[in-house]
N, C-alpha and C positions, 0 to 999 in steps of 0.2 A: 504494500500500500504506500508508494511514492507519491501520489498526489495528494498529499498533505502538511499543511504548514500549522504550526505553532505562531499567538499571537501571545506579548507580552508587554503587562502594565506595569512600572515600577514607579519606588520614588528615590529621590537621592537619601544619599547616606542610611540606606535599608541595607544590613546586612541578607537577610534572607533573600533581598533583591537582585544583591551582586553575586551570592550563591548560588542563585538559581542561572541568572547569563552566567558566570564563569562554566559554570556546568557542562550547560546547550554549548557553550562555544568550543568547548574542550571535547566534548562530542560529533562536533560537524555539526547538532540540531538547528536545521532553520527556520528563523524565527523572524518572525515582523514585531519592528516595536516603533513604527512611525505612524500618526496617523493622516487621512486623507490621502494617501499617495505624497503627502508633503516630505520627502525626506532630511527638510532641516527641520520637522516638530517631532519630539519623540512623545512615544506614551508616558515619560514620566510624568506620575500623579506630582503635582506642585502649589498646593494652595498657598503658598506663601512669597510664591513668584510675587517680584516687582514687575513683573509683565502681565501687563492685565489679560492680555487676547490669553496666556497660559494660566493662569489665574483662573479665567473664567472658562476655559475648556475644561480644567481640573476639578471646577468643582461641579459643574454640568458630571462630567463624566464619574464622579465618584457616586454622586444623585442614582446617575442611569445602572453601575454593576451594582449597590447595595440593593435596589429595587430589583433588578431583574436577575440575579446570583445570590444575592443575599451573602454577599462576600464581608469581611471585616477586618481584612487583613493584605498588605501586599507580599510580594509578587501575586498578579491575578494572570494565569493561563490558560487561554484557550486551543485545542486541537479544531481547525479546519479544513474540513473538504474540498481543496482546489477546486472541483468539476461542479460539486451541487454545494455548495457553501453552505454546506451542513456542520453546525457543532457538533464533534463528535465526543468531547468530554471536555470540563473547564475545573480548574481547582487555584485556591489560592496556597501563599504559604509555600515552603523549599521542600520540595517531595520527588526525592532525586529516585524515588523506584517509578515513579508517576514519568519523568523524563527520560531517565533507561528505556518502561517498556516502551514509549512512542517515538526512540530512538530507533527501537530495533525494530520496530512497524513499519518506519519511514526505511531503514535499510535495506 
């Protein structure tokens, strides 16, 4: 199952966060962490950005995974379907058996 990518939310200075990329990177796992197709905005969550447009993406987007994941925690990852952009599993938190198996899925 090649046609599938990992998306990832993080924040700065989250240990769990840079656990988790160190990880995926140390793996080969690829991973989207920009959004819009913008690739100079990353996913990091930043409510405390002096950048208001990040600021106010951050806290939009914190709103939209607590509501629809019921997340409370970062790194938030989701596994998707290349061809039908189906979730196919999303977990928050540094769950390097969760990264292994869809390492070796994507393999």
């Amino acid at each position: 199952m090649s046609n599938i990518h990992a998306v990832i939310y993080t924040k700065p200075h989250c240990m769990p966060c840079k656990m988790t990329t160190k990880l995926m990177d140390s793996l080969g796992l690829h991973y989207e962490n920009t959004y819009y197709g913008n690739s100079e905005q990353t996913n990091s969550i930043e409510l405390d950005s002096h950048n208001e447009v990040k600021r106010t993406w951050s806290e939009k987007k914190v709103e939209k995974l607590k509501a629809k994941y019921n997340i409370t925690s970062l790194p938030f990852i989701k596994i998707i379907d290349d061809e039908t952009e189906e979730e196919l599993e999303f977990w928050s938190g540094f769950r390097p058996e969760k990264i292994k198996k869809w390492n070796s899925e994507m393999g």
